[in-house]
Structures are given as structure tokens and as C-alpha cells.
N, CA, C and O of each residue as an XYZ file, in Angstrom:
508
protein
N       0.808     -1.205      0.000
C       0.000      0.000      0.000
C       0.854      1.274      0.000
O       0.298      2.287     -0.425
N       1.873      1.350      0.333
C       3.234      2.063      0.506
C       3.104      2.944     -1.531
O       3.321      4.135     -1.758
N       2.860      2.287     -2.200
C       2.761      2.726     -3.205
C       1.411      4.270     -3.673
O       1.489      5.192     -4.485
N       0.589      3.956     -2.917
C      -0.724      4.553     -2.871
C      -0.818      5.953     -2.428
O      -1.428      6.895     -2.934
N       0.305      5.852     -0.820
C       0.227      6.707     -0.107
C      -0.493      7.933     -0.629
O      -1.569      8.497     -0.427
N       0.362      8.061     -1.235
C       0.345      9.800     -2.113
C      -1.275     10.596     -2.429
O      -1.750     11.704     -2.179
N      -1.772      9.324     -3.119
C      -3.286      9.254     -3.855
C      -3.908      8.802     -2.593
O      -4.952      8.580     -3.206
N      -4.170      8.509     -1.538
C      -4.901      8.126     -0.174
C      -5.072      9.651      0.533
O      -6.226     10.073      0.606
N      -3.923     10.543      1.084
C      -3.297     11.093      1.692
C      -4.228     12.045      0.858
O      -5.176     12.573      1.438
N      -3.977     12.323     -0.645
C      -4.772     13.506     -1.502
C      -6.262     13.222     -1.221
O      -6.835     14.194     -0.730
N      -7.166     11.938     -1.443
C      -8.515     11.917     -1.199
C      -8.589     12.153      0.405
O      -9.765     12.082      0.764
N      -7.761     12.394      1.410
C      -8.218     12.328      2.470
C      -8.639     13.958      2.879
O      -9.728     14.338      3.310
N      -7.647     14.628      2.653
C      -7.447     15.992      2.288
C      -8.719     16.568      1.819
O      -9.523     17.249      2.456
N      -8.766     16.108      0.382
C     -10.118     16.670     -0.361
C     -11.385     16.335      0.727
O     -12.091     17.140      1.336
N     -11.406     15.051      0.741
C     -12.884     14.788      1.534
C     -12.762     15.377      2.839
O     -13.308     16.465      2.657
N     -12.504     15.359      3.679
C     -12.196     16.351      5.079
C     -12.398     17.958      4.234
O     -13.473     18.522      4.437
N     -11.587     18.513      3.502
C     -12.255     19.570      3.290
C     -13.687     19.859      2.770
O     -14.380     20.823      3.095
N     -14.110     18.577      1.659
C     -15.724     18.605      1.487
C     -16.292     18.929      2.655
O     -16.869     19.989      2.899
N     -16.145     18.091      3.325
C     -17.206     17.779      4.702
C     -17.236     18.764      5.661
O     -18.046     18.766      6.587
N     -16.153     19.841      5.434
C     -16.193     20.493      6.442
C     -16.612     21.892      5.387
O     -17.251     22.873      5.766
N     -16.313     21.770      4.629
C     -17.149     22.937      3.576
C     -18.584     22.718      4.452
O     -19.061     23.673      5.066
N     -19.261     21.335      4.464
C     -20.625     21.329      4.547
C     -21.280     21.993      5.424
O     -22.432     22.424      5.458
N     -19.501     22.057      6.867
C     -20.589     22.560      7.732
C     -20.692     24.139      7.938
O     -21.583     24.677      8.595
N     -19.571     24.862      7.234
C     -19.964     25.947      6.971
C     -21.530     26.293      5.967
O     -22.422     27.095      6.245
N     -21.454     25.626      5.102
C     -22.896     26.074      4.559
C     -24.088     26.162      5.204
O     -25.029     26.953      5.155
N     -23.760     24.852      6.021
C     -25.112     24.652      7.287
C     -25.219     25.738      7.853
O     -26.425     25.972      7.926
N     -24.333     26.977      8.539
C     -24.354     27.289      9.613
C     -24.494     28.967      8.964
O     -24.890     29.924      9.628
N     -23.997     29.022      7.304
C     -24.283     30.382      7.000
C     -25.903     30.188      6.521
O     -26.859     30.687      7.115
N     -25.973     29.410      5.400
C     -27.296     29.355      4.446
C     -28.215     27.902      4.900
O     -29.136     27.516      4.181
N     -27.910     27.324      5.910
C     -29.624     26.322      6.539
C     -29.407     25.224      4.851
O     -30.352     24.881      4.141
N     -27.831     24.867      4.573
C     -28.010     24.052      3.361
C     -27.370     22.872      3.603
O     -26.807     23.251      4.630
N     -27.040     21.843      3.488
C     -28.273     20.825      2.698
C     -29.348     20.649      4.024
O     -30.421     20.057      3.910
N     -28.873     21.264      5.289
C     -30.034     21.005      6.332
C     -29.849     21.908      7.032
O     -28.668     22.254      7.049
N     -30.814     22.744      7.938
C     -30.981     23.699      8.472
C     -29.392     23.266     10.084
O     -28.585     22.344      9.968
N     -29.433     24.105     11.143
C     -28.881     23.849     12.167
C     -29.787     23.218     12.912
O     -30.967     23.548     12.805
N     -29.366     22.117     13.867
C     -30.294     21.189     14.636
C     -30.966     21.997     15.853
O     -32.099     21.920     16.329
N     -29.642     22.957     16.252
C     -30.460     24.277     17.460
C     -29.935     25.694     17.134
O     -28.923     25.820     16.446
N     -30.543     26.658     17.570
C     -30.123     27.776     17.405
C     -28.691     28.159     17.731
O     -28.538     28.171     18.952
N     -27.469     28.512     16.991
C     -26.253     28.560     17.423
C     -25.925     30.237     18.027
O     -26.709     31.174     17.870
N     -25.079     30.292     18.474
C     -25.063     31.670     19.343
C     -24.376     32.678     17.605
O     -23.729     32.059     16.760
N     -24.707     34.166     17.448
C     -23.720     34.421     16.422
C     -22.373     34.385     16.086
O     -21.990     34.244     14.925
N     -21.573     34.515     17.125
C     -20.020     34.553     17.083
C     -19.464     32.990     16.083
O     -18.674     32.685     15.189
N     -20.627     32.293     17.085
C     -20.515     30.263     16.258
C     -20.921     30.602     14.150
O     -20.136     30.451     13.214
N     -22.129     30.983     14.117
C     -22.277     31.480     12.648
C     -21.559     32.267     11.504
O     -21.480     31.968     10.312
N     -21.048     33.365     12.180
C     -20.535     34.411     11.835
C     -19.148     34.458     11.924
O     -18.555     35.269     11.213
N     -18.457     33.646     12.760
C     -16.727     33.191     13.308
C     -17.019     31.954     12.168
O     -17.091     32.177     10.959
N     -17.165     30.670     12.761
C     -17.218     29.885     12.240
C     -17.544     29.598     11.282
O     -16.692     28.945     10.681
N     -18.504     29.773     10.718
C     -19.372     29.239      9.708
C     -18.295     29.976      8.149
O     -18.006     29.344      7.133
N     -18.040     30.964      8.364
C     -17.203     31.250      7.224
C     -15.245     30.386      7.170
O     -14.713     29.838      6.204
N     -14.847     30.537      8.150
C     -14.423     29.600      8.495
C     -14.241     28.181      8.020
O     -13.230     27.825      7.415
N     -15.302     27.338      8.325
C     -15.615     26.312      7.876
C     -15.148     25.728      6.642
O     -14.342     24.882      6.256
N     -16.750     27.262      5.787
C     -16.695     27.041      4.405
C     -15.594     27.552      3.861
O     -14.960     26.676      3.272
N     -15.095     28.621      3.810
C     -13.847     29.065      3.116
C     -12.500     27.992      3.422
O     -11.887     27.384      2.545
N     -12.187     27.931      5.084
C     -11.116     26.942      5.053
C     -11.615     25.548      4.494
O     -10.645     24.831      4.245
N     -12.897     24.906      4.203
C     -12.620     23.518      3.937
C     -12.252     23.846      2.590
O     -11.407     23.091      2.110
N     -12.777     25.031      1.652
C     -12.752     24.512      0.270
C     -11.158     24.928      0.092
O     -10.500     24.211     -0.662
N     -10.687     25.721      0.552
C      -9.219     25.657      0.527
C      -8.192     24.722      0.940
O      -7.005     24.825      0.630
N      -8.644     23.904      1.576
C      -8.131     22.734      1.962
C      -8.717     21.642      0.578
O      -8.063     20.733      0.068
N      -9.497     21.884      0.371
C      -9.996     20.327     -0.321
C      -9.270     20.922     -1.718
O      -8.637     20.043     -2.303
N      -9.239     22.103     -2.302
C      -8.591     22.278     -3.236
C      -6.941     22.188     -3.295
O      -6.210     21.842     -4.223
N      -6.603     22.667     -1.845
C      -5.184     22.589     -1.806
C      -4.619     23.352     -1.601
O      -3.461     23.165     -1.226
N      -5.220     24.802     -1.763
C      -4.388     26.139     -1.488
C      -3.962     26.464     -0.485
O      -4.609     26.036      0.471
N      -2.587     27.438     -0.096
C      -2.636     28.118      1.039
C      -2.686     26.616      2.024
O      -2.773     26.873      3.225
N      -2.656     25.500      1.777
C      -3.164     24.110      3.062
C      -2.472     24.249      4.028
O      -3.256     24.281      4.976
N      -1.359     24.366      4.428
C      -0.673     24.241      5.668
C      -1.427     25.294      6.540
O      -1.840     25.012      7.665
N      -1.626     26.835      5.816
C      -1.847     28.047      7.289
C      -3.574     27.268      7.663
O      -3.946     27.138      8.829
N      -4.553     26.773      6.324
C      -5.605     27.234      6.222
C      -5.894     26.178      7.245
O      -6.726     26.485      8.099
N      -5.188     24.630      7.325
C      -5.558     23.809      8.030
C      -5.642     24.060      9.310
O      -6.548     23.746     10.082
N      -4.282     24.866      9.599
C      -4.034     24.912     11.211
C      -4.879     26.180     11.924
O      -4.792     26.487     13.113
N      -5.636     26.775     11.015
C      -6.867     27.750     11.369
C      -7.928     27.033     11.631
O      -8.779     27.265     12.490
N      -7.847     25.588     10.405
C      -8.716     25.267     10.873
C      -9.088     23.705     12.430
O     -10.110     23.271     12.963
N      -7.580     23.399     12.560
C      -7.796     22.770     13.413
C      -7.720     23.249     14.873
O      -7.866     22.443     15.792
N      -7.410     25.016     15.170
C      -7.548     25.653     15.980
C      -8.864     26.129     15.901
O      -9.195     26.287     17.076
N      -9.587     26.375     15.344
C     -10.944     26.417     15.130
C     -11.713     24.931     16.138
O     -12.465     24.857     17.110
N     -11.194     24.195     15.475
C     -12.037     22.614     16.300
C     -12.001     22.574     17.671
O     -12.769     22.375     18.612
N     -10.456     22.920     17.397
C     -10.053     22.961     19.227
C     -10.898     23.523     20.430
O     -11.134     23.116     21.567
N     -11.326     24.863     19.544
C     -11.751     26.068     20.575
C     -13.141     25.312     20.384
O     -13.972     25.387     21.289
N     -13.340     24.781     19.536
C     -15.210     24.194     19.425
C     -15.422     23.397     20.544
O     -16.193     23.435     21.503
N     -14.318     22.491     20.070
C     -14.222     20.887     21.047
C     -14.640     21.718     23.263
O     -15.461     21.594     24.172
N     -13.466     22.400     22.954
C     -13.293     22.991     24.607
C     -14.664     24.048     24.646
O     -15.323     23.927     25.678
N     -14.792     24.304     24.396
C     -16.511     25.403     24.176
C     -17.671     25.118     24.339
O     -18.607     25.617     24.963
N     -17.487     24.002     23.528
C     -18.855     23.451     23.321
C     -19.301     22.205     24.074
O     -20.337     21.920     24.675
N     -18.042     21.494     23.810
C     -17.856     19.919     24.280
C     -17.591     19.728     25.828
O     -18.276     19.362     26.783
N     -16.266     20.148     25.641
C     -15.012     19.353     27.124
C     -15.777     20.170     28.153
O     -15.492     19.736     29.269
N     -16.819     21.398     28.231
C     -17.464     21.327     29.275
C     -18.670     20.607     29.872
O     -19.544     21.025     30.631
N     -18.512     19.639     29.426
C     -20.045     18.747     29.627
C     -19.420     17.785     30.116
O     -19.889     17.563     31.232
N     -18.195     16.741     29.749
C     -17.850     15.825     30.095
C     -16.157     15.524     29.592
O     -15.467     16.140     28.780
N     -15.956     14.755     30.133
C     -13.946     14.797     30.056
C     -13.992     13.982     28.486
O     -13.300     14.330     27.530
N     -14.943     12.864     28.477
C     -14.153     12.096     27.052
C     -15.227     12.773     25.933
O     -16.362     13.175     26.189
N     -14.636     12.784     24.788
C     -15.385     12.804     23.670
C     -16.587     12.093     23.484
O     -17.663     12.455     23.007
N     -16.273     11.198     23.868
C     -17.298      9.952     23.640
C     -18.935     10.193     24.693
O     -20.043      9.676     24.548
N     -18.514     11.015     25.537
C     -19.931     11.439     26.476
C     -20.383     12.590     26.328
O     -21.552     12.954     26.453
N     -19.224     13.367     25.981
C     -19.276     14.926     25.240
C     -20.361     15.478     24.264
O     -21.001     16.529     24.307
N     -20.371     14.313     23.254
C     -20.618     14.395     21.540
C     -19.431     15.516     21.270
O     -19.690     16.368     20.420
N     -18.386     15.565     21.810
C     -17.485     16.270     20.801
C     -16.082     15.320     19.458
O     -15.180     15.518     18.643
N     -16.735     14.510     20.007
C     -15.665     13.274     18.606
C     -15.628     13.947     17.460
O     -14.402     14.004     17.360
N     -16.090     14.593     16.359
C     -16.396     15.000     15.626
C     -14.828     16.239     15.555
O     -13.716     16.353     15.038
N     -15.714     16.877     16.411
C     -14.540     18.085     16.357
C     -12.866     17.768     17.032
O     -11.792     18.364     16.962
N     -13.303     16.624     17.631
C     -11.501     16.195     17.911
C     -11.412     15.530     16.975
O     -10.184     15.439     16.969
N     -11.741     14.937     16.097
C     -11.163     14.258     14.532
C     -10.976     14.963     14.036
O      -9.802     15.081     13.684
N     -11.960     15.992     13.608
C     -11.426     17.509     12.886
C      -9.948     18.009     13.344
O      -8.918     18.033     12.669
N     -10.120     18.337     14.471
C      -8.949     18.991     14.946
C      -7.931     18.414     14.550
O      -7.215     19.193     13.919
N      -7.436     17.179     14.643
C      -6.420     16.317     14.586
C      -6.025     16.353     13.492
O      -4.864     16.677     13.239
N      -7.291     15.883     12.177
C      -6.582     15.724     11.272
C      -6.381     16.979     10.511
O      -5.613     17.013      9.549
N      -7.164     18.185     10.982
C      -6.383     19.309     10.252
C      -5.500     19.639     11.117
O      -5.359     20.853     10.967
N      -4.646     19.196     12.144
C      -3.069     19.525     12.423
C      -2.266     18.586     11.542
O      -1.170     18.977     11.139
N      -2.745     17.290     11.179
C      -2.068     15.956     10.563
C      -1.811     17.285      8.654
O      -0.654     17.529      8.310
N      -2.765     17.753      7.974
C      -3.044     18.289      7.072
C      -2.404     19.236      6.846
O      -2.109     19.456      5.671
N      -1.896     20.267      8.037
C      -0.722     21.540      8.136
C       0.434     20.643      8.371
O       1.262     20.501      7.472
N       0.570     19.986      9.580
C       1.836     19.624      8.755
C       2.086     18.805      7.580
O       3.068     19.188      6.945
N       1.767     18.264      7.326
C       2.334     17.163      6.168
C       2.230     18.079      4.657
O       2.740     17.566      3.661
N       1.501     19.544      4.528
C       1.356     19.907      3.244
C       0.035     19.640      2.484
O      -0.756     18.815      2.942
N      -0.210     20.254      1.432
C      -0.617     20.073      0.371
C      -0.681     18.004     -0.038
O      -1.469     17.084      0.183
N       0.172     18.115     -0.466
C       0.754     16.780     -1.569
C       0.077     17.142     -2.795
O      -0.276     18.245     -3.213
N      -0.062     15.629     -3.430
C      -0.167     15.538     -5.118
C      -1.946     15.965     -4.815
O      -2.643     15.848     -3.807
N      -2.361     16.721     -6.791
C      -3.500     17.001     -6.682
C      -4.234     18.066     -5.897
O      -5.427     18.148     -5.608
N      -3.045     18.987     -5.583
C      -3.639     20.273     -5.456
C      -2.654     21.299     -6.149
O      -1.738     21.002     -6.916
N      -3.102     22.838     -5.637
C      -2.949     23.878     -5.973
C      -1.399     24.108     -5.780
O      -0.699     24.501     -6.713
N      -0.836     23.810     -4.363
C      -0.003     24.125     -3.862
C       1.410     23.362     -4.392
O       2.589     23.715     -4.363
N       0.643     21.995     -4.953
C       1.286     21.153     -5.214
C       1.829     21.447     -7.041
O       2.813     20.854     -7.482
N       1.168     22.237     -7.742
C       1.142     22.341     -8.802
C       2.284     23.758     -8.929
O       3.068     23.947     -9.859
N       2.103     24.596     -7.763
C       2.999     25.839     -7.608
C       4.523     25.619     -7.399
O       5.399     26.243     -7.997
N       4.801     24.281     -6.119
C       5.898     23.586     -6.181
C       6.602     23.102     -7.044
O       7.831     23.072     -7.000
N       5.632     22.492     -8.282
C       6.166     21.492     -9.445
C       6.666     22.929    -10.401
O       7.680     22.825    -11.091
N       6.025     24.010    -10.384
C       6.262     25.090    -11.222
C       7.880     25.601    -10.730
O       8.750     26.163    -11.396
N       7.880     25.275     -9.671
C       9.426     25.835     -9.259
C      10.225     25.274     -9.029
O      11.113     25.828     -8.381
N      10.400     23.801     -9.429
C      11.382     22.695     -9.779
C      12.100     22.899    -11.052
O      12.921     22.067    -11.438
């Protein structure tokens, strides 16, 4: 599988940024589903652009290293905000979500871009 890496590592990237595109849309425009409760504005208006702007920059590739680690400091502050005051583990929290987020957009700043993005195409330009 050692061969793959490259092409694994790129769909992981993209899809984590899809998904997290999604939840900016949720939280500006009520799309593909409204918010489940009323969120405070700072959460809409901080976040929600956020979201959407850093996932699609991530899933495209641009800018990935700063945009990730905005956005896995973003999770962080969610996770501790929202979550870690209710209960110590994720798992009683409902904050799992946003500690996967978090993680893997620190895993995403560092490691780069890779193959199949923007950033990656700017690199190859300056070889």
C-alpha cells in the first residue's frame, strides 16, 4: 500500500475539506439542512465562514498548511466550548467529531498540500 500513499493522503485531504465545507454552509445558508439548534452568532458568523472558506481551501489545496491549522484551531476552541465542558471524554461529550477535525487538520498543516492540489502544482512550477 506504501505505493498509494500519495493518492490516499490527496482523497483524504479533499474529503475532510468537502465535509467540512458542509458545515460551513449549514451554519451560513440552513443548506443541505438547516442547524439542529439555534447557534449563538459569534458560532455562525466566526465559524461558519471559516468552515466554508477553510474547507474549500483545503480540499482544493491552497494556502493548506496556514488554512488547516486555522482550521484545526478552530475545532479545538469548538471541542473545549462546546464539548469538554459537559464531560472529560469525547465519547460522552458528543465532541468526537470536532476532535477528529482537529487532529486531522493539524495531521493536514503539517504534512502539506501533496499531489493534486494547488499548492502542489505551484511547487512542481518551481522545480
Amino acid at each position: 500500500m506504501n505505493v498509494l500513499q500519495p493518492q490516499a493522503y490527496a482523497l483524504m485531504r479533499i474529503i475532510v475539506g468537502l465535509l467540512f465545507l458542509w458545515h460551513g454552509t449549514q451554519k451560513l445558508f440552513g443548506f443541505p439542512t438547516s442547524m439542529p439548534m439555534e447557534a449563538p452568532d459569534f458560532v455562525v458568523y466566526i465559524a461558519g465562514p471559516i468552515e466554508l472558506f477553510g474547507g474549500f481551501l483545503v480540499m482544493i489545496g491552497l494556502f493548506t498548511r496556514w488554512t488547516a491549522f486555522l482550521c484545526s484551531g478552530l475545532m479545538a476552541a469548538a471541542y473545549w466550548m462546546a464539548h469538554g465542558t459537559k464531560a472529560l471524554f469525547p465519547l460522552e461529550n458528543g465532541g468526537e467529531l470536532a476532535a477528529l477535525y482537529c487532529f486531522v487538520f493539524l495531521l493536514i498543516s503539517a504534512q502539506g498540500a501533496g499531489i493534486w492540489s494547488v499548492d502542489g502544482l505551484k511547487e512542481s512550477e518551481e522545480d
